[in-house]
N, CA, C and O atoms as a Tinker XYZ file with bonds, in Angstrom:
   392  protein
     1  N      0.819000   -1.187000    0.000000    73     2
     2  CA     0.000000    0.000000    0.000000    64     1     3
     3  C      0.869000    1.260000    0.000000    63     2     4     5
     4  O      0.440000    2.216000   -0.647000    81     3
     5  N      1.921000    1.372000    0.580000    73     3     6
     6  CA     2.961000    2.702000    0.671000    64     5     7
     7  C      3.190000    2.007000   -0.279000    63     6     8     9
     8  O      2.521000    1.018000    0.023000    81     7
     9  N      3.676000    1.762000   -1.290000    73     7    10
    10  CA     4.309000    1.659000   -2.380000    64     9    11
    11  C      3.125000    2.455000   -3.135000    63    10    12    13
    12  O      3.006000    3.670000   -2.976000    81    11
    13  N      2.587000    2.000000   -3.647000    73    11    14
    14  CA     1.430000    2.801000   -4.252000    64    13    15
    15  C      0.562000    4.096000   -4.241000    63    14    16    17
    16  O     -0.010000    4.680000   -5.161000    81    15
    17  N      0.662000    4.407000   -2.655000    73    15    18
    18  CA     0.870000    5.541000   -2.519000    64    17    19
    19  C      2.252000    6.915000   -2.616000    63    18    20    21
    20  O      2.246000    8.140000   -2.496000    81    19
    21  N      3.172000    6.003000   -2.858000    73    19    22
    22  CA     4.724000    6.534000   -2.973000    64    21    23
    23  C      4.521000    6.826000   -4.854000    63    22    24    25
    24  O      4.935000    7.822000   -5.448000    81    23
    25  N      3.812000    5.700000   -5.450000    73    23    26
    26  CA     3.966000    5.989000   -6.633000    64    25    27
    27  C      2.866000    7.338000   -7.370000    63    26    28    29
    28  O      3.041000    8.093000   -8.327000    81    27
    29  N      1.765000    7.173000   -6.427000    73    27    30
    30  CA     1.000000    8.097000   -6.373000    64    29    31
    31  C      1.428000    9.488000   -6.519000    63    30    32    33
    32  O      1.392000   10.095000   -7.590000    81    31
    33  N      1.931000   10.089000   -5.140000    73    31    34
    34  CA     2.721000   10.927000   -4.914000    64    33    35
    35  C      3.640000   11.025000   -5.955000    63    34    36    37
    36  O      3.517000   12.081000   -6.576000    81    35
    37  N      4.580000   10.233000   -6.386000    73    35    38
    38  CA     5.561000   11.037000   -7.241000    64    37    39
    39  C      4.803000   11.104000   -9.094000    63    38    40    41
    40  O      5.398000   11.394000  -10.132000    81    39
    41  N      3.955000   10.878000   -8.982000    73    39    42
    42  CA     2.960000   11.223000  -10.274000    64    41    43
    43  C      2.516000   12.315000  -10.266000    63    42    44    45
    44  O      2.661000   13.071000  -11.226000    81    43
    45  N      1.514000   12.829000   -8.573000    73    43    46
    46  CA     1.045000   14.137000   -8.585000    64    45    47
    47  C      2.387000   15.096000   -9.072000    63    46    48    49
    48  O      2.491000   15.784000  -10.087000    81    47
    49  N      3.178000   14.921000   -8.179000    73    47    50
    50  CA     4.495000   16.109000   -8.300000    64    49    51
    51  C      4.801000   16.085000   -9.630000    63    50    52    53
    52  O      4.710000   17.111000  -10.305000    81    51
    53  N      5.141000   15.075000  -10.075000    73    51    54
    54  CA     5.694000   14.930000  -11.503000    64    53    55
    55  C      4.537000   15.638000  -12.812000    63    54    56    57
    56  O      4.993000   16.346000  -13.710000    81    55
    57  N      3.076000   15.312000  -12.720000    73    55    58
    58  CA     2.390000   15.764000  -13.016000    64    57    59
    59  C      1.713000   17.528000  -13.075000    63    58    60    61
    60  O      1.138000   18.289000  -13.853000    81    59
    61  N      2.206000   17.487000  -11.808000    73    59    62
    62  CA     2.246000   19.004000  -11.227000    64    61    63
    63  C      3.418000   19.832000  -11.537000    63    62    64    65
    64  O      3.463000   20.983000  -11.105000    81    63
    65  N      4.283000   19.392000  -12.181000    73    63    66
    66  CA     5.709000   20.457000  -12.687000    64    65    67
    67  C      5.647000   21.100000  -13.615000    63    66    68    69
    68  O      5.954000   22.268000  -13.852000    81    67
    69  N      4.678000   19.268000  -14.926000    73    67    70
    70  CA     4.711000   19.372000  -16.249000    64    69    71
    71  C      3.355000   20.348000  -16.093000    63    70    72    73
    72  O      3.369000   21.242000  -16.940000    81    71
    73  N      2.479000   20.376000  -15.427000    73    71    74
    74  CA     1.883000   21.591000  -15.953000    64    73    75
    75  C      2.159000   22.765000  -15.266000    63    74    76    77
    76  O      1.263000   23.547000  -15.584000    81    75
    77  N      3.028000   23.379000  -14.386000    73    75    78
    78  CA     3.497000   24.316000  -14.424000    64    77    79
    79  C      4.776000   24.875000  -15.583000    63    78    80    81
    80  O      5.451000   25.889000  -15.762000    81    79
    81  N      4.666000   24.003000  -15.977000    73    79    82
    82  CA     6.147000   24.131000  -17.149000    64    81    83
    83  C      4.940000   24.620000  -18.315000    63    82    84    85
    84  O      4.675000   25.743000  -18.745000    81    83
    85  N      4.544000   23.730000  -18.516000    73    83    86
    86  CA     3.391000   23.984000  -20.094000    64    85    87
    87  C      2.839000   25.445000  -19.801000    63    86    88    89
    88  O      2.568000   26.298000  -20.646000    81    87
    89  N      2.759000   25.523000  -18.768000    73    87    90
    90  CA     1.570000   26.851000  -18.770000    64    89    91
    91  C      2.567000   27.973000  -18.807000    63    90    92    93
    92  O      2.341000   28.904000  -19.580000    81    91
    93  N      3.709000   27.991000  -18.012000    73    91    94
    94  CA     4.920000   29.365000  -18.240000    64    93    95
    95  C      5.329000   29.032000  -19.663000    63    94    96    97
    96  O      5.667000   29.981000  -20.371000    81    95
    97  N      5.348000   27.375000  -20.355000    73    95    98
    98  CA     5.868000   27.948000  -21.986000    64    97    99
    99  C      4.196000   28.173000  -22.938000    63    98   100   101
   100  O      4.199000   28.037000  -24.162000    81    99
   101  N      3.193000   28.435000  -22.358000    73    99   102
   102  CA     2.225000   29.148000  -23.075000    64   101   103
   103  C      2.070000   30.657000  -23.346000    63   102   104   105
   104  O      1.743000   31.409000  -24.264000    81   103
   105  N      2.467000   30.704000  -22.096000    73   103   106
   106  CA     2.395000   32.329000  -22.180000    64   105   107
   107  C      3.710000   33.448000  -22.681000    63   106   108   109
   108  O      3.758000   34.676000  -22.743000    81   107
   109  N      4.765000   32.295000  -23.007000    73   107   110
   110  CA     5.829000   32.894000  -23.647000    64   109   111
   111  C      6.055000   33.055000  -25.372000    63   110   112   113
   112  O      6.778000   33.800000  -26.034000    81   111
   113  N      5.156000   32.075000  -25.713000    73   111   114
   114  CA     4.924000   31.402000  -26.771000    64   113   115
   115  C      3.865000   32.390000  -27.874000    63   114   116   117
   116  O      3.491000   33.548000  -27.686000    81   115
   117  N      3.574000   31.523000  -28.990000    73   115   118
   118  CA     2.286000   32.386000  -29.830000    64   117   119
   119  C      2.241000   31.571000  -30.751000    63   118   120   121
   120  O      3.272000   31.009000  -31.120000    81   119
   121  N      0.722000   31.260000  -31.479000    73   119   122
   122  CA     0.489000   30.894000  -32.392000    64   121   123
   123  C      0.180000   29.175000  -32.178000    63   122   124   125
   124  O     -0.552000   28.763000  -31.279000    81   123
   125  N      0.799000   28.372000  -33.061000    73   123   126
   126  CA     0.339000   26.952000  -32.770000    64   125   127
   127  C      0.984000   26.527000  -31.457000    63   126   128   129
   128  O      0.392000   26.404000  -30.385000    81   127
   129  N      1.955000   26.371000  -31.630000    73   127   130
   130  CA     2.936000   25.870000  -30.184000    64   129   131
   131  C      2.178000   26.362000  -28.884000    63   130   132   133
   132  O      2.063000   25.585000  -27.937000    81   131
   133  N      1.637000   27.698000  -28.825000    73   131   134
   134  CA     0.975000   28.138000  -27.495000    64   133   135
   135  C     -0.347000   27.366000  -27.284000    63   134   136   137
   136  O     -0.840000   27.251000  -26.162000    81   135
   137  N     -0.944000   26.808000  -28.469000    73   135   138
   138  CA    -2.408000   25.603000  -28.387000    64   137   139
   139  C     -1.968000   24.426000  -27.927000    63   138   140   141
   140  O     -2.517000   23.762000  -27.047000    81   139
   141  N     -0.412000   23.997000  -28.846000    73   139   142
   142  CA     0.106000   23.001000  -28.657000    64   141   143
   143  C      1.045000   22.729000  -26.874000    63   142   144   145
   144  O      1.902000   21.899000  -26.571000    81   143
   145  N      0.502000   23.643000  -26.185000    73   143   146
   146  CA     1.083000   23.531000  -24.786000    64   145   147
   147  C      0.322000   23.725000  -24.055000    63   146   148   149
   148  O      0.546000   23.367000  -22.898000    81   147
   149  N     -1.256000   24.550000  -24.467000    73   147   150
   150  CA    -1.901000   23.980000  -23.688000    64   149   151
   151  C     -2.635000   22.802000  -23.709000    63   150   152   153
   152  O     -3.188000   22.265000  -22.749000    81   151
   153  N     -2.605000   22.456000  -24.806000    73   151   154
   154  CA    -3.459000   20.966000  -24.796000    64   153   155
   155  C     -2.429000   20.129000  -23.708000    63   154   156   157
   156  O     -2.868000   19.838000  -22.596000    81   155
   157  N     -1.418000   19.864000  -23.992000    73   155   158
   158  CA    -0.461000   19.175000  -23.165000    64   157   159
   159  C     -0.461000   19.555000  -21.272000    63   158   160   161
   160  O     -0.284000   18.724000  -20.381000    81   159
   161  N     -0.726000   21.107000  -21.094000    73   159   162
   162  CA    -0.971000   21.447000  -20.019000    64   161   163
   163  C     -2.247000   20.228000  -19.361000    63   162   164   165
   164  O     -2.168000   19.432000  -18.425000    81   163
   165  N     -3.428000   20.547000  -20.376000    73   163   166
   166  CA    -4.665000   20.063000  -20.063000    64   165   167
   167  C     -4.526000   18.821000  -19.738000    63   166   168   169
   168  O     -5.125000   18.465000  -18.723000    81   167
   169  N     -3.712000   17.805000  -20.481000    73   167   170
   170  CA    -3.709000   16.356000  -20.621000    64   169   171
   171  C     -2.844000   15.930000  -18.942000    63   170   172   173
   172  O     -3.121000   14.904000  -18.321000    81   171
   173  N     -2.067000   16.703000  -18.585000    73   171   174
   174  CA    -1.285000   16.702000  -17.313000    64   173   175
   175  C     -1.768000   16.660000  -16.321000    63   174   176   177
   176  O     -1.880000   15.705000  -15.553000    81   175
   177  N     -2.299000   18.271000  -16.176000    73   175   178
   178  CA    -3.516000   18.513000  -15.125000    64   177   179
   179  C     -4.864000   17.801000  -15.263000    63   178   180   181
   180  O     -5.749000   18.164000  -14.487000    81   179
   181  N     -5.230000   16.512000  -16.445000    73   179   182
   182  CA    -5.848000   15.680000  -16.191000    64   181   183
   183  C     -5.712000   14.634000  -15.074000    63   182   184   185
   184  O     -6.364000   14.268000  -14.096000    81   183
   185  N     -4.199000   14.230000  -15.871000    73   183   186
   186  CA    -3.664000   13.182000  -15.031000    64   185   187
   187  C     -3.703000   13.049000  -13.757000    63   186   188   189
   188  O     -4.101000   12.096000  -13.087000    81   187
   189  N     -2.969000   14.747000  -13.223000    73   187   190
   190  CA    -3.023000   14.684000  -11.708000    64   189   191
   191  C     -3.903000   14.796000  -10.485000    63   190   192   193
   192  O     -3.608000   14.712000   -9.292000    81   191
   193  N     -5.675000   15.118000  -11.405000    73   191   194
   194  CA    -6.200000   15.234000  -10.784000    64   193   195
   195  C     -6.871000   13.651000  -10.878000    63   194   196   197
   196  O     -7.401000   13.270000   -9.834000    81   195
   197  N     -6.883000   13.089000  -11.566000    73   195   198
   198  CA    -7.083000   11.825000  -11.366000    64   197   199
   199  C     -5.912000   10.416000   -9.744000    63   198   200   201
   200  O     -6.116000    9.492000   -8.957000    81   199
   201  N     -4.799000   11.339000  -10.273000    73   199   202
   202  CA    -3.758000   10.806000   -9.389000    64   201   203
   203  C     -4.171000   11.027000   -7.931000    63   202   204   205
   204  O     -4.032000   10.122000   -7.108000    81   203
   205  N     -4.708000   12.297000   -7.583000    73   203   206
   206  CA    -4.868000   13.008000   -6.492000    64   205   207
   207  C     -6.451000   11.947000   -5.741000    63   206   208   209
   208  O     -6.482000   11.303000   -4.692000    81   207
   209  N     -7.197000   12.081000   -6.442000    73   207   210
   210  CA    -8.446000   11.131000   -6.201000    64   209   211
   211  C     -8.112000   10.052000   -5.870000    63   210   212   213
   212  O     -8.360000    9.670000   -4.726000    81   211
   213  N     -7.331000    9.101000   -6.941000    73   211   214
   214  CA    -6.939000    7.671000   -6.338000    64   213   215
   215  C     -6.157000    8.216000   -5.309000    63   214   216   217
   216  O     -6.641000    7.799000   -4.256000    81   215
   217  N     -5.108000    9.000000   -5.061000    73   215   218
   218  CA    -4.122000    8.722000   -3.463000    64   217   219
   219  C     -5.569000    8.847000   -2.411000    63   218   220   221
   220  O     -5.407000    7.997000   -1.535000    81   219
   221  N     -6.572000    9.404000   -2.239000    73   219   222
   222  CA    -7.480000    9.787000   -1.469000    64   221   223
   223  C     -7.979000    9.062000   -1.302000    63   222   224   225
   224  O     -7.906000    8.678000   -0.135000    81   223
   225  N     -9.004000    8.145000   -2.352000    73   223   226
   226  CA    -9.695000    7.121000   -2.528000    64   225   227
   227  C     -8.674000    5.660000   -2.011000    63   226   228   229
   228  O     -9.078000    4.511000   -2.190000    81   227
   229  N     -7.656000    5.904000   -1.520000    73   227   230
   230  CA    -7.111000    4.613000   -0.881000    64   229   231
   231  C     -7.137000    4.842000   -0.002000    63   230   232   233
   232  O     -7.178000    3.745000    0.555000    81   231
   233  N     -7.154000    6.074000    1.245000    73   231   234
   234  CA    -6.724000    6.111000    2.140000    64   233   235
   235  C     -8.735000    6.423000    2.361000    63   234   236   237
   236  O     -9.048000    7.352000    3.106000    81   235
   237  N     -9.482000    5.886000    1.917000    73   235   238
   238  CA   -11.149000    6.307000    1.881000    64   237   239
   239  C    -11.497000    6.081000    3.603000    63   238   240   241
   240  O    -11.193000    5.079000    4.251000    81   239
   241  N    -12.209000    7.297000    4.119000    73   239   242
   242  CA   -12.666000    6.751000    5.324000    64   241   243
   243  C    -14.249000    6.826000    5.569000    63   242   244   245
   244  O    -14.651000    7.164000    6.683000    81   243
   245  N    -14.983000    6.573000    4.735000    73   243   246
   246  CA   -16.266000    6.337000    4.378000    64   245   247
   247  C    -17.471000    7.495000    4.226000    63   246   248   249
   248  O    -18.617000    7.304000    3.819000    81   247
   249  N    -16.932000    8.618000    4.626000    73   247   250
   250  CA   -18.198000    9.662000    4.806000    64   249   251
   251  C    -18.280000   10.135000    3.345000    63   250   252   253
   252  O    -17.437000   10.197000    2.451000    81   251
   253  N    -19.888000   10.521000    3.425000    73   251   254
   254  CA   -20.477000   10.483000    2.089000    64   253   255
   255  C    -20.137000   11.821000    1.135000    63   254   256   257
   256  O    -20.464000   11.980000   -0.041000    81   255
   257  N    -19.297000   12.836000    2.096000    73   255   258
   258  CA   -18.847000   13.975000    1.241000    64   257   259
   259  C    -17.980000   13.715000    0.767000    63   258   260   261
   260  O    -17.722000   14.154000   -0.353000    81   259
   261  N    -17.182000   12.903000    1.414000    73   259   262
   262  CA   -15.789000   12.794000    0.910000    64   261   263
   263  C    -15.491000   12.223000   -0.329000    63   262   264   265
   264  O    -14.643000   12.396000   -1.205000    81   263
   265  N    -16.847000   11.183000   -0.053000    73   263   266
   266  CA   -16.960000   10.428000   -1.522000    64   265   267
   267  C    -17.304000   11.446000   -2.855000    63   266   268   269
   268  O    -16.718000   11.287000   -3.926000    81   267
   269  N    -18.432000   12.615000   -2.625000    73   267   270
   270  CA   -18.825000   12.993000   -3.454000    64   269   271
   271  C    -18.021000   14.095000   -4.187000    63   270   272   273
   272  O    -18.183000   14.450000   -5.354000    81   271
   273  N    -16.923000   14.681000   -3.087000    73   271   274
   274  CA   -15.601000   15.425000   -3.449000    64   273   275
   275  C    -14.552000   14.452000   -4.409000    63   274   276   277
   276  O    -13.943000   14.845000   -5.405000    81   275
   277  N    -14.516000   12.859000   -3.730000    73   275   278
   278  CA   -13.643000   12.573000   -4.729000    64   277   279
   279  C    -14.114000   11.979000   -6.415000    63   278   280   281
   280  O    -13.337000   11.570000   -7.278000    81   279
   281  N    -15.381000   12.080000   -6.492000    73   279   282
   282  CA   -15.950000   11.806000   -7.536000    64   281   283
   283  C    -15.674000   12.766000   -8.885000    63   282   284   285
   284  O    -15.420000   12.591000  -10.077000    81   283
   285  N    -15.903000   14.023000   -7.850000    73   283   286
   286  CA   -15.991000   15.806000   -8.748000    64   285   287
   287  C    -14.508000   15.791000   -8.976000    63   286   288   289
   288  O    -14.151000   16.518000   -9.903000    81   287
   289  N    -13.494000   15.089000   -8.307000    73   287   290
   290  CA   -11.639000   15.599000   -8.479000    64   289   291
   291  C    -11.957000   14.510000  -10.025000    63   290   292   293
   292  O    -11.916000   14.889000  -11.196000    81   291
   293  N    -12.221000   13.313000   -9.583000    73   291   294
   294  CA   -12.105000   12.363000  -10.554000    64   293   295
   295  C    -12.539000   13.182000  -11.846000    63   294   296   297
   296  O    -11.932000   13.555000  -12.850000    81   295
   297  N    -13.420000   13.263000  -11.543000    73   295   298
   298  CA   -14.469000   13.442000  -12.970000    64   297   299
   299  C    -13.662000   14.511000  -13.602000    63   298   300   301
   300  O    -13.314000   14.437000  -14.780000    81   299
   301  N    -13.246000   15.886000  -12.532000    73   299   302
   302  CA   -12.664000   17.160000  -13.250000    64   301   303
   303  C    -11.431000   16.690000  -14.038000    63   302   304   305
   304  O    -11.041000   17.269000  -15.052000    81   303
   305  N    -10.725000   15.390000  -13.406000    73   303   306
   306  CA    -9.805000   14.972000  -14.032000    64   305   307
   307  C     -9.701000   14.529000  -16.117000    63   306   308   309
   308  O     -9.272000   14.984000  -17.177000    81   307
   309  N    -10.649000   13.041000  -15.377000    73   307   310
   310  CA   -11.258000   12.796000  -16.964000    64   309   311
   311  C    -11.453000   13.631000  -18.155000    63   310   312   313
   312  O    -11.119000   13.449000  -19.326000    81   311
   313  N    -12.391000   15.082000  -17.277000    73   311   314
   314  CA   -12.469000   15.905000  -17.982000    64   313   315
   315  C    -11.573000   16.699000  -18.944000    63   314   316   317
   316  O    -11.730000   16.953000  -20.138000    81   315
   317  N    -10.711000   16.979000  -18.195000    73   315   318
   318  CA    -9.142000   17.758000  -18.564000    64   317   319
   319  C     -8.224000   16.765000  -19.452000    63   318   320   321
   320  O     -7.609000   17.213000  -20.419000    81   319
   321  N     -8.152000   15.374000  -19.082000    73   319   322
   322  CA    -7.553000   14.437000  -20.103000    64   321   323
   323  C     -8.149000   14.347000  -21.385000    63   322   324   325
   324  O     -7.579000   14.643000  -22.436000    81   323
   325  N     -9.409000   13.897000  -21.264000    73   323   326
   326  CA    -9.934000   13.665000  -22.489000    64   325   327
   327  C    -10.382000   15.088000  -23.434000    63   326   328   329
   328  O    -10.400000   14.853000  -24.642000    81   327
   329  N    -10.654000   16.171000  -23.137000    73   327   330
   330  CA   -10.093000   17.634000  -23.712000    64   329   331
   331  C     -9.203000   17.924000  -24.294000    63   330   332   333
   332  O     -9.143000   18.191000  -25.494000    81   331
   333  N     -8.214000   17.909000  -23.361000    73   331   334
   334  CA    -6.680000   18.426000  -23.649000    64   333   335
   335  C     -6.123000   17.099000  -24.781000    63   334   336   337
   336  O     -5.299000   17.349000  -25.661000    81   335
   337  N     -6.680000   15.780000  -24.599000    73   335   338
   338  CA    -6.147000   14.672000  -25.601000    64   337   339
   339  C     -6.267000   15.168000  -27.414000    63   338   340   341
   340  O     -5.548000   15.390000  -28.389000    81   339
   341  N     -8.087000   15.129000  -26.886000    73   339   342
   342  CA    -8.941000   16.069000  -28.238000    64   341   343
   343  C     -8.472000   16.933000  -28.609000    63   342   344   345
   344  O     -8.389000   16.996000  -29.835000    81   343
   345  N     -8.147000   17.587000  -28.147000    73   343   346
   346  CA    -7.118000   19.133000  -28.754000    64   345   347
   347  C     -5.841000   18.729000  -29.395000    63   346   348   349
   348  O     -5.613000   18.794000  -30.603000    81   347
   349  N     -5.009000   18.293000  -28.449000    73   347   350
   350  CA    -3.580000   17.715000  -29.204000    64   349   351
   351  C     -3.972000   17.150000  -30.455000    63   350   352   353
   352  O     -3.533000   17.539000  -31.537000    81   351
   353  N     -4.902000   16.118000  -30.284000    73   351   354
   354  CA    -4.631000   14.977000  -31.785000    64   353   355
   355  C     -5.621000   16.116000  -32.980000    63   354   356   357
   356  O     -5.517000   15.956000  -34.196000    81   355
   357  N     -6.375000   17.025000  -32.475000    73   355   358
   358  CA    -6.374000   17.938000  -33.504000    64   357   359
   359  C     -5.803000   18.855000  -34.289000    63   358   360   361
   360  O     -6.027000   19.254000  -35.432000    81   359
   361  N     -4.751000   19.204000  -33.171000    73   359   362
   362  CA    -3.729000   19.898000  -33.657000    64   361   363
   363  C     -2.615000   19.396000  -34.226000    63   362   364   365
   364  O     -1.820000   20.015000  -34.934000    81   363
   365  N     -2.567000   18.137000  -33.870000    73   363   366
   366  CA    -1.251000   17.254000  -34.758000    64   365   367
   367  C     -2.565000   16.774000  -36.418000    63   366   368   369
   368  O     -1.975000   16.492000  -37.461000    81   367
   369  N     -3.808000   16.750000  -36.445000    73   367   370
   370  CA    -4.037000   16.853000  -37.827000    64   369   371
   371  C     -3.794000   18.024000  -38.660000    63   370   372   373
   372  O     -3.556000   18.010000  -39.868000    81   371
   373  N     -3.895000   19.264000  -37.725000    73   371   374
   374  CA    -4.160000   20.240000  -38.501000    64   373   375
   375  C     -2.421000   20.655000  -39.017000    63   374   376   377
   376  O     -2.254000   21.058000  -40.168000    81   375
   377  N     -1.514000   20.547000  -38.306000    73   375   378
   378  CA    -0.304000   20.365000  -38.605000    64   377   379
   379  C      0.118000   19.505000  -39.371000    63   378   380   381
   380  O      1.162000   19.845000  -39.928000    81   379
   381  N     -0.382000   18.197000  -39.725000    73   379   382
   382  CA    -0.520000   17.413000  -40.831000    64   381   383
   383  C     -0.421000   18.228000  -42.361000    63   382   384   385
   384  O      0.312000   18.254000  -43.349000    81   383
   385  N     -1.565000   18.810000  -41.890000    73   383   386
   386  CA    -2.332000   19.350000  -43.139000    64   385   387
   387  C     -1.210000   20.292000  -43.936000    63   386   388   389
   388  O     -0.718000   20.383000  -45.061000    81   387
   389  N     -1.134000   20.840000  -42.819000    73   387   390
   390  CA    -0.744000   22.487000  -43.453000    64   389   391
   391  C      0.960000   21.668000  -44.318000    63   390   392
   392  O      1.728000   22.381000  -44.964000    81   391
């Protein structure tokens, strides 16, 4: 179980860098590359909010808010992955294209 929560943890952090990194090279940026970092931002800060739910959801101590808080981290997670995914693989067509 500490193992898994150890791996947990170094996902959030790790997760949590790459989108502080994406988001300072968005705003330095312009044009495709600045779409192309935030989609990647998005896909990160998916991840970690998914990461953050499971470390929680193991350590679960049954009350019914807690559950319904870690549902909304989950879900906001999903949300942000599968977005930020959609965006990238659109932008690697549209870069195709051109």
């Amino acid at each position: 179980m500490k193992v898994v929560l150890t791996l947990l943890l170094a996902a959030i952090l790790y997760t949590g860098i790459r989108t502080f990194s994406h988001s300072m090279k968005r705003r330095k940026t312009e044009g495709e590359k600045r779409e192309k970092h935030q989609a990647q931002m998005n896909i990160h800060m998916g991840l970690m909010f998914i990461a953050i739910a499971l470390m929680h959801g193991l350590a679960f101590s049954g009350t019914w808010l807690r559950l319904l808080l870690l549902i909304f981290i989950a879900g906001l997670g999903f949300y942000n992955l599968t977005f930020g995914w959609r965006y990238h693989n659109y932008l690697k067509k549209k870069m195709e294209q051109t």
